[in-house]
C-alpha positions in Angstrom: 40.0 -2.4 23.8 38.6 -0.8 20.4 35.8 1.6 20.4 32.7 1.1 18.5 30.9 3.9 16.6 28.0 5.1 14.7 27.9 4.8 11.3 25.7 6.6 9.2 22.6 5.0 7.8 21.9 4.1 4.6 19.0 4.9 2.4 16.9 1.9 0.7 17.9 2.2 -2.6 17.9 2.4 -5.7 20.0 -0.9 -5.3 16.9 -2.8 -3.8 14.8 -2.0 -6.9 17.1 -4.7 -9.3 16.8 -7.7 -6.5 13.3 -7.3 -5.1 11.6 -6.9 -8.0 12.1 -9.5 -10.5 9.0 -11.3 -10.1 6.3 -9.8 -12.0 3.9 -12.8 -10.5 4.1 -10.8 -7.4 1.7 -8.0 -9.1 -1.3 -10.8 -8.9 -2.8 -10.6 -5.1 -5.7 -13.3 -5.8 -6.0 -15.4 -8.2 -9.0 -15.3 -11.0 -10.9 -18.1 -9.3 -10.8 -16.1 -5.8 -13.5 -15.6 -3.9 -14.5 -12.0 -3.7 -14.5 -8.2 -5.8 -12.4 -8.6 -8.0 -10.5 -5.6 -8.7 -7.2 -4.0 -10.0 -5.5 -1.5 -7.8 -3.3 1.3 -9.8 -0.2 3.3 -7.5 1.2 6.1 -8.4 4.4 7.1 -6.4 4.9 10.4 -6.6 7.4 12.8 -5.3 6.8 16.5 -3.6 6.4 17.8 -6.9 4.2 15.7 -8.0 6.5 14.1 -10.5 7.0 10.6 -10.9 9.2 8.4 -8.9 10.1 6.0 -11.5 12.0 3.0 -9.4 10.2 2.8 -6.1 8.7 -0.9 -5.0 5.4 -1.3 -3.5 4.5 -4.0 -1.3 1.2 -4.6 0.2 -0.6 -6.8 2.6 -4.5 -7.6 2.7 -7.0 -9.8 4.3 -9.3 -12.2 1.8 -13.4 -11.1 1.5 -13.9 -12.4 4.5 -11.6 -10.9 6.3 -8.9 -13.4 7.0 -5.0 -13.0 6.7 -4.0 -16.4 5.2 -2.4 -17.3 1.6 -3.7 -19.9 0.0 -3.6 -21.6 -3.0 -5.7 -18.8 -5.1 -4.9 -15.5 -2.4 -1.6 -14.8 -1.7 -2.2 -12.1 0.6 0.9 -10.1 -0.6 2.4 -8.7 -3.6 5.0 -6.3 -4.7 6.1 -4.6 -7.8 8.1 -1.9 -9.0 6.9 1.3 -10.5 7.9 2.4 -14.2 8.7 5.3 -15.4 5.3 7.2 -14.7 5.1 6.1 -11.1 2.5 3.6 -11.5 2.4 -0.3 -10.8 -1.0 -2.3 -10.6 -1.8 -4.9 -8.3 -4.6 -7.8 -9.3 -6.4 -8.7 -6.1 -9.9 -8.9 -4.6 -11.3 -6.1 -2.1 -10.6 -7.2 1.4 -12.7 -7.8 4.1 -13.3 -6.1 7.7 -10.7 -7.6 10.2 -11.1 -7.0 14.0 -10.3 -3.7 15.3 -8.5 -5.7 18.7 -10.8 -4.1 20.8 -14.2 -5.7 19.3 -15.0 -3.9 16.7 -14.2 -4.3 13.3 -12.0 -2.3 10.9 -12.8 -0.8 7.3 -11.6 -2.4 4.2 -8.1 -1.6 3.9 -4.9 -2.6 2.2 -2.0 -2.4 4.0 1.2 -0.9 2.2 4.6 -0.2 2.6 6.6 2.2 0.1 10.8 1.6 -0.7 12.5 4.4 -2.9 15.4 6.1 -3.4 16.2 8.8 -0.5 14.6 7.0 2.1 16.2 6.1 5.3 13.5 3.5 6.0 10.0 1.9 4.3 7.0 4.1 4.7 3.6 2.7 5.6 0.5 3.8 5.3 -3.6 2.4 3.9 -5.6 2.5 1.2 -8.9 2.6 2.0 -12.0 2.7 -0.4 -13.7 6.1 -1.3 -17.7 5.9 -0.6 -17.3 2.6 1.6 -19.7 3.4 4.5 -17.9 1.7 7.3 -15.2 4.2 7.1 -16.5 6.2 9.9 -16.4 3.0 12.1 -12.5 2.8 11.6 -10.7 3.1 14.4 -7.3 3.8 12.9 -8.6 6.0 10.5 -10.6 8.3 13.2 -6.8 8.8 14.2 -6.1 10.7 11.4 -7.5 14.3 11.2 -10.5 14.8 8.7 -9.1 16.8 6.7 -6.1 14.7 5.9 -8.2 11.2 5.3 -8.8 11.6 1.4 -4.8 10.8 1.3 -6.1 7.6 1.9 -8.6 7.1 0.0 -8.6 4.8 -3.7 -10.6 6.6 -6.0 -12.7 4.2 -8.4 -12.7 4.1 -12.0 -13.9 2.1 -14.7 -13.8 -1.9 -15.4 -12.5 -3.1 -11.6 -9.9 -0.1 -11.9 -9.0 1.7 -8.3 -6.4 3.7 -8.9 -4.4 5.2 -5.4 -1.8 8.0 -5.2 0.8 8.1 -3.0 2.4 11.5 -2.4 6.1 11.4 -0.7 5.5 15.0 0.3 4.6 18.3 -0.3 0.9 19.7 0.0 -0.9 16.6 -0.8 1.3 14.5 1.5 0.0 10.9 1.7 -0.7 10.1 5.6 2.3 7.4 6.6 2.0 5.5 9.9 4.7 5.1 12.6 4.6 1.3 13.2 
């Protein structure tokens, strides 16, 4: 009878970064004929230093305007891209919608997002949410978090459609990350 052990894990890259990541196509969340606010969506992944993590993937999930996960033939609903050498991908998509909460409410506008890169044992997740959106207060997820830790989730935004969103791998401005 042979014995099984433990084996140590691995981390998720950088060897995920060459397979995953080939589709550029994957940067464009909605279509231009989508309904909705159309907007662009700029990460920066960032390590505790604040330097640039230059071959991390981002992947993210949203609902449509309304507030619906479904692809269709102009939303897709998902996207992921790599980040280049200053950290930074950008996503073409539309602002989402409130989705139920699951206990009859409804949630804020969020994306949802999962972060690969090198070093990591497993994905990280966390949300973007949208700075100055006044249903933020009614999030129920987000009322998790303490106060003084929300802005990590927070898009900032700019000019022309631009949101830009900063994720922090650690350090003082840590970006809040979800156990799911």
């Amino acid at each position: 009878m042979s014995r099984l052990f433990s084996l140590p894990s691995q981390t998720v890259g950088p060897f995920f970064h060459m397979c995953l990541t080939c589709d550029s196509e994957l940067g464009r969340v909605a279509d231009p004929e989508t309904a909705g606010e159309h907007m662009r969506l700029r990460f920066r992944l960032l390590d505790g230093d604040a330097a640039p993590v230059p071959d991390g993937v981002i992947e993210l999930w949203q609902a449509d305007a309304s507030g619906r996960y479904h692809p269709g033939s102009t939303f897709h609903g998902f996207g992921r891209l790599p980040t280049s050498a200053d950290g930074g991908c950008t996503f073409e998509t539309i602002r989402p919608g409130r989705v139920a909460d699951g206990r009859g409410g409804l949630q804020a506008p969020h994306i949802n997002v999962s972060v690969f890169a090198r070093g990591l044992l497993a994905r990280l997740f966390t949300r973007v949410y949208f700075e100055g959106d006044p249903t933020l207060t009614e999030d129920a997820i987000l009322a998790l978090v303490p106060a003084e830790r929300r802005g990590t989730l927070l898009a900032t935004r700019g000019t022309e459609g631009l949101w830009t969103f900063d994720i922090h791998l650690q350090g003082e401005r840590e970006t809040v990350f979800f156990d799911i």
